[in-house]
C-alpha positions in Angstrom: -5.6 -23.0 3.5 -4.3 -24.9 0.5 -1.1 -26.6 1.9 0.7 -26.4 -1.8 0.3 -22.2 -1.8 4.2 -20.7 -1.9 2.9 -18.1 -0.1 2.6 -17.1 4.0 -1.0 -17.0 5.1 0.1 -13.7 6.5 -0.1 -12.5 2.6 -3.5 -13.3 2.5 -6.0 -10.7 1.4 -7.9 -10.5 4.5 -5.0 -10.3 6.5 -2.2 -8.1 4.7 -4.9 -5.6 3.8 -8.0 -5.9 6.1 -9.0 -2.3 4.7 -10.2 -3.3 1.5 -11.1 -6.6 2.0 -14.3 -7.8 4.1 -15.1 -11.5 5.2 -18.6 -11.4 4.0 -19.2 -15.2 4.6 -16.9 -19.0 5.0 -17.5 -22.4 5.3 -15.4 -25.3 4.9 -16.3 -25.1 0.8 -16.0 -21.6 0.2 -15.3 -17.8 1.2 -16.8 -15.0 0.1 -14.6 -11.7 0.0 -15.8 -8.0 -0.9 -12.9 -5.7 -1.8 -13.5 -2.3 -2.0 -11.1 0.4 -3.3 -11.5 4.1 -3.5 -10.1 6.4 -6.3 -6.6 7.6 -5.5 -5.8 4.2 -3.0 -3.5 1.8 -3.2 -3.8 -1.6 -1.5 -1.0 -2.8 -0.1 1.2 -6.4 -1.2 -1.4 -9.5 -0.6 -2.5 -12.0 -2.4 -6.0 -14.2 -3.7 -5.2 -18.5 -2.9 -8.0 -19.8 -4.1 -9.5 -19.3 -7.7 -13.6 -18.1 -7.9 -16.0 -16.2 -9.3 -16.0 -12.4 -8.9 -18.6 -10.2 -9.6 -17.7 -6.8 -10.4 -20.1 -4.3 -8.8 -18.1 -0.5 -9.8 -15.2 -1.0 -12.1 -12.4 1.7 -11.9 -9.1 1.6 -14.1 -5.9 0.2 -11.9 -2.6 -0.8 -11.8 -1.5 -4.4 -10.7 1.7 -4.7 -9.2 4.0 -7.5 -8.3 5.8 -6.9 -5.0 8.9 -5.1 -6.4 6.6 -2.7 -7.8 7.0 -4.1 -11.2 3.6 -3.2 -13.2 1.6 -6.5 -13.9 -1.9 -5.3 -15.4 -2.9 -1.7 -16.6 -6.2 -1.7 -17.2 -6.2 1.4 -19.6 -4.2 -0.6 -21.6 -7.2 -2.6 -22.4 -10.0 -2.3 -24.7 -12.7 -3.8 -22.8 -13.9 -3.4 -19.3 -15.3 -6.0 -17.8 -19.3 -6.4 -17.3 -20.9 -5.3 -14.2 -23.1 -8.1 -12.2 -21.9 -10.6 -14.4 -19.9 -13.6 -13.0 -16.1 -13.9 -14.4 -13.6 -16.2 -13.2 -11.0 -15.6 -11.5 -7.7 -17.8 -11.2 -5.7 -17.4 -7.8 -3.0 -14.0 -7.4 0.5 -14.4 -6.5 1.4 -11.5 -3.9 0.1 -7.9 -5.9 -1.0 -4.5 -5.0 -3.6 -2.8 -6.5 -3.7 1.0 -7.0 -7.5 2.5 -8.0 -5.9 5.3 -10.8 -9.6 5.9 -12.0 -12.2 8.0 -11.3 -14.6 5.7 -9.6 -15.0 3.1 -6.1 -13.8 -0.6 -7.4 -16.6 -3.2 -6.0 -16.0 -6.7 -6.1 -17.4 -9.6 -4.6 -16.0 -12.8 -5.2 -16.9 -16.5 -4.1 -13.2 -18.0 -3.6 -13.5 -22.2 -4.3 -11.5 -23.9 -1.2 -11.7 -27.0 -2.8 
């Protein structure tokens, strides 16, 4: 893991919430991480080291929060959502949680950049 990342490794994704995040492939170059997030959940404080591209699969309205519980993002709040299939970038996340406050499964599958 990048050695200049503030955070523990024990903050990552894959390890601070294992339930919503799935190891789907790695190699030295890059990992590739589904997160999956039913309507009503909320995924617990972790956090995304290395920036990639995510592909959005279901999109559902949610609330980003920084580990205070401070509210980040609210996607309602916005008047876009993003594209589904479509690859958008995505830079590193400080330690978050995510809670799903729409109707529908959030889907994503992003290829995190090591290097």
């Amino acid at each position: 893991m990048s050695s200049n990342w503030p955070w523990p490794d024990s903050l990552d994704a894959l390890k601070a919430a294992p339930r919503h995040h799935t190891l789907l492939f790695e190699n030295e170059q890059v990992r590739v991480v589904r997160t999956l997030i039913s309507p009503g959940e909320t995924v617990p404080v972790h956090s995304h080291r290395w920036p990639g591209v995510a592909f959005v699969i279901s999109w559902s309205d949610f609330l980003r929060r920084d580990p205070n519980g401070t509210i980040t993002l609210d996607t309602r709040q916005r008047k876009e959502q993003p594209v589904l299939n479509a690859p958008r970038w995505q830079e590193p996340l400080p330690p978050h949680s995510v809670e799903n406050v729409g109707g529908a499964e959030i889907n994503i599958v992003q290829v995190e950049l090591k290097s």
